[in-house]
C-alpha positions in Angstrom: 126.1 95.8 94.3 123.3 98.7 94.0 122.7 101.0 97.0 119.0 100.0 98.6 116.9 103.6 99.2 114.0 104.3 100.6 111.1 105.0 97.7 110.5 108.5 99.3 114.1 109.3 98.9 114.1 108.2 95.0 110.9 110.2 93.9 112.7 113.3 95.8 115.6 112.7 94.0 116.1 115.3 91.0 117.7 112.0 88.9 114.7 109.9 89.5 111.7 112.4 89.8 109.3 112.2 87.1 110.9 109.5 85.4 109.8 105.6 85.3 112.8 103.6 87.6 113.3 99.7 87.1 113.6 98.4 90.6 115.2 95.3 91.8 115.2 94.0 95.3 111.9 95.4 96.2 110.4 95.5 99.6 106.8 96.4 99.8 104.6 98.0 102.2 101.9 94.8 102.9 99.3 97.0 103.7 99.4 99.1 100.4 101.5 97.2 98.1 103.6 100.6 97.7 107.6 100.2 97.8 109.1 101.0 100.7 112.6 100.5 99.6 114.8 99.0 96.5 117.6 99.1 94.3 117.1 101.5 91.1 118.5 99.8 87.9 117.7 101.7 85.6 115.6 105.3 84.7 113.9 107.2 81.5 111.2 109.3 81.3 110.3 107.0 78.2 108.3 103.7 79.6 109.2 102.2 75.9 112.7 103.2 75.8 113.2 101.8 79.7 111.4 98.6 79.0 113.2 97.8 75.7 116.7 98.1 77.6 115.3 96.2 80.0 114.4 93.0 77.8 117.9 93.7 75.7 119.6 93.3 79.6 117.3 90.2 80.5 116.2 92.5 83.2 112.2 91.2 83.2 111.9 90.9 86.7 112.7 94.0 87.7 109.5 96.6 88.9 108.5 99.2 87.2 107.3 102.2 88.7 106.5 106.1 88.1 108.7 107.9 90.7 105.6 111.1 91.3 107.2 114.6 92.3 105.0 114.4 95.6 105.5 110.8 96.7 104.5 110.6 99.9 105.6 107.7 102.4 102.9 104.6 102.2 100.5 104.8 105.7 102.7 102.4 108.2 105.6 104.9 107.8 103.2 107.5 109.0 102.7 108.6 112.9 100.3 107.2 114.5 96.9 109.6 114.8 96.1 110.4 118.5 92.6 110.8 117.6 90.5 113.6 117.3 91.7 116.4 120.2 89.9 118.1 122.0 88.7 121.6 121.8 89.5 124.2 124.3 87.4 127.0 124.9 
């Protein structure tokens, strides 16, 4: 059984970053269809090359994303604003 991680943790990941990941077992953020979490499958910085060993596994319903260097978590992971404070003088 593949190891769930968060997709912050993945794009950090020096074996994941820059690279196209085949995800399984996907959870998504409902507010910005971003992953939050899922198990990686598979990895090359090829999208050809991944989704050809895809097919050849009968993997077709795994995602496919681009794992970005700066991935930053989707908005509901983020801290609440406080609003705008106020200016002391």
């Amino acid at each position: 059984m593949a190891t769930r991680l968060p997709w912050p943790e993945i794009c950090r990941s020096e074996q994941y970053r820059g690279q196209w990941v085949a995800l399984d077992n996907v959870r998504y953020d409902p507010a910005t269809s971003q992953p939050l979490e899922a198990e990686v499958v598979d990895a090359d910085e090829d999208l050809g090359d991944l989704c050809t060993r895809m097919r050849e596994a009968d993997r077709t319903s795994c995602a496919i994303h681009h794992c970005e260097e700066d991935a930053v978590p989707p908005v509901s992971l983020r801290r609440p604003s406080s609003g705008p404070r106020p200016m002391h003088g």
